[in-house]
C-alpha positions as CSV (number, residue, x, y, z in Angstrom):
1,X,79.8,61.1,74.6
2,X,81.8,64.0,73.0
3,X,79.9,66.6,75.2
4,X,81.2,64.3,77.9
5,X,84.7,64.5,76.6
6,X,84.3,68.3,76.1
7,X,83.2,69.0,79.4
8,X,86.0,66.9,81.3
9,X,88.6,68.7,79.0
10,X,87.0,72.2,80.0
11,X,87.1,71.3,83.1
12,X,90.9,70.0,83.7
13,X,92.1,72.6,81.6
14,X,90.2,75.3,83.8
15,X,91.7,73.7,87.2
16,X,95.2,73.4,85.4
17,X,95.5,76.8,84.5
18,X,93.3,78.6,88.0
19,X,95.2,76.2,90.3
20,X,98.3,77.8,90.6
21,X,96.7,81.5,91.4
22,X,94.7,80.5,94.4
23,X,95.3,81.1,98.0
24,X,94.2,80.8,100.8
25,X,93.0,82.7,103.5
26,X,94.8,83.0,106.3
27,X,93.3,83.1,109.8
28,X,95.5,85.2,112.3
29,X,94.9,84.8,116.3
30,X,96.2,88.3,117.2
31,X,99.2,87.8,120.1
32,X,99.0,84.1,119.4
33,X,98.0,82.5,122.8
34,X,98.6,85.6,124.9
35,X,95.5,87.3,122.9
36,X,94.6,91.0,122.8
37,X,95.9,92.3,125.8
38,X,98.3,94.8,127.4
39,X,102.3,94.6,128.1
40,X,102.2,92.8,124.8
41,X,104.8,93.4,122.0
42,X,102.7,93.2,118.8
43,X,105.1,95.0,116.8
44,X,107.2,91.6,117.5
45,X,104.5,89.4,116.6
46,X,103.8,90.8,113.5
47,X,107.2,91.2,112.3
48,X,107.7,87.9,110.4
49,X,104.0,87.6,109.1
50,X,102.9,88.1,105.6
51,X,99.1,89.3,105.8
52,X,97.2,89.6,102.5
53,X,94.0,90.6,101.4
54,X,91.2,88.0,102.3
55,X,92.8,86.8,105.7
56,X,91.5,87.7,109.3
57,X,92.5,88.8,112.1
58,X,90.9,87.9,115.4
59,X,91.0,89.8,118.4
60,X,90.4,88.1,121.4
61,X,90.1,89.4,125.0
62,X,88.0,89.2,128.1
63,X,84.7,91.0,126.9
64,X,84.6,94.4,128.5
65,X,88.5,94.2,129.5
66,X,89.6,96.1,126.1
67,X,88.3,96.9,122.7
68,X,89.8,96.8,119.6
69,X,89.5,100.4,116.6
70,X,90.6,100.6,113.9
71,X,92.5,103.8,113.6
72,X,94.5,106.1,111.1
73,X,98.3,107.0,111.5
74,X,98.6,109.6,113.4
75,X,95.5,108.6,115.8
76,X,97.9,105.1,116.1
77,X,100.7,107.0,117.2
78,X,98.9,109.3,119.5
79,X,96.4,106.7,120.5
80,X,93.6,109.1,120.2
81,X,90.0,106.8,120.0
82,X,87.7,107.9,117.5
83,X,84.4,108.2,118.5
84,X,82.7,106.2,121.2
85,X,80.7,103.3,119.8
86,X,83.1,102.9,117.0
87,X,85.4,100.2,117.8
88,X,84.8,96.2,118.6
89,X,84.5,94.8,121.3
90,X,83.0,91.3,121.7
91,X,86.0,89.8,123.1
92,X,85.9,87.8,119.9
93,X,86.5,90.2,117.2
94,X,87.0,89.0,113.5
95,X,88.4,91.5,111.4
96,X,88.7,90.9,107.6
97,X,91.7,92.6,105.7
98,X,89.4,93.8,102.8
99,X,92.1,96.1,101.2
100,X,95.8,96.4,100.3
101,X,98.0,99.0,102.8
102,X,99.0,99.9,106.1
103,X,96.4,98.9,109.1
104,X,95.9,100.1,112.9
105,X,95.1,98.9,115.7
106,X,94.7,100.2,119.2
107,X,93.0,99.3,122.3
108,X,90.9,102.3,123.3
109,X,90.9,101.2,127.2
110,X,92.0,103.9,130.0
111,X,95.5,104.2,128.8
112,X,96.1,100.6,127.2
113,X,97.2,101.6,124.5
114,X,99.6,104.9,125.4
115,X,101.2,103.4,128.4
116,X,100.7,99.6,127.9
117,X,101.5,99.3,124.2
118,X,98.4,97.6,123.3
119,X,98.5,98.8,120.0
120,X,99.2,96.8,116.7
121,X,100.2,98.4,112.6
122,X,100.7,95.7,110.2
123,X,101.3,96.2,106.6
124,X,98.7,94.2,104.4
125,X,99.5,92.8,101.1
126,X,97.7,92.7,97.0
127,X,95.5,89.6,96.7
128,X,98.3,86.7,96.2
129,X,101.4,86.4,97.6
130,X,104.5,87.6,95.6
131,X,105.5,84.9,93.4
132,X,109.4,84.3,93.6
133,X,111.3,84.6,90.1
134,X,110.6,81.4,88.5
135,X,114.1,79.4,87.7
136,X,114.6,77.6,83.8
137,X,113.2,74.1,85.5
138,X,110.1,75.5,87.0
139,X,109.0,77.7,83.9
140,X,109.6,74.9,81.8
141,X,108.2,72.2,84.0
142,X,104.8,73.8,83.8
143,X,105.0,74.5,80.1
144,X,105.7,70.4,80.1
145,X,103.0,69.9,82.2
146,X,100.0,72.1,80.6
147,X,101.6,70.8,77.0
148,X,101.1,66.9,78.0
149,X,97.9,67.7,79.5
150,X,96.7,69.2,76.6
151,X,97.8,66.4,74.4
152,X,96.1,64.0,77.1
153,X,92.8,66.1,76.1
154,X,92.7,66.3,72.3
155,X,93.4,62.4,72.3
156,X,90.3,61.7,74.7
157,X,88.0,64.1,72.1
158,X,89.5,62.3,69.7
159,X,88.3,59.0,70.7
């Protein structure tokens, strides 16, 4: 029975102290409704999104309509494609944002993305979101917390 004990006390200590540092992924539907497309503001879109390592974005568009690269700065701002049979273009394209920094995105379509702003930069985060400064009641709540939980422990493997 104390193996028992030892293994449920591992166990809610482990979620106790991992729980708060997870996150979620976070699936984003590029242009919302209005997809991957041109005369689209996705500079506007993006504005007020937080993307972080681990989410997605998806890309979706009439297969054969547009594609999607993934480009550097200065090819962004020139929309220069790199080369041919490079870029996505399913018309359901998941991308996964594998890595902190700035991203680009351009369609590489006839002149989508020069004169039809189909374009999109977004700025992609660490692995978990910025945690706000804690205040006094939230530092010590959780102290509270993990120091009843740990009493709650030693008194089960005591018994």
């Amino acid at each position: 029975m104390s193996t028992f004990s030892h293994v449920v006390m591992f166990v809610v200590i482990s979620i106790a102290l991992l729980l708060p540092m997870t996150t979620v992924a976070t699936e984003y539907v590029v242009g919302d409704d209005s997809g991957w497309t041109t005369n689209f503001d996705y500079q506007n879109w993006a504005k007020d999104k937080q993307f972080y390592v681990g989410d997605t974005l998806v890309f979706k568009y009439q297969a054969g309509a547009h594609n999607v690269y993934k480009v550097n700065a200065s090819s962004f701002a020139s929309c220069t494609i790199p080369e041919p049979g490079t870029g996505l273009k399913s018309g359901h394209d998941v991308v996964t944002l594998a890595a902190p920094g700035k991203k680009w995105y351009i369609c590489g379509v006839g002149r989508h993305c020069a004169d039809l702003n189909q374009k999109l930069v977004i700025n992609v985060q660490g692995w978990f979101a910025p945690a706000p400064a804690p205040n006094s009641a939230i530092k010590y709540g959780y102290q509270t917390f993990m120091a009843i939980v740990v009493i709650i422990l030693a008194i089960i493997t005591i018994n």
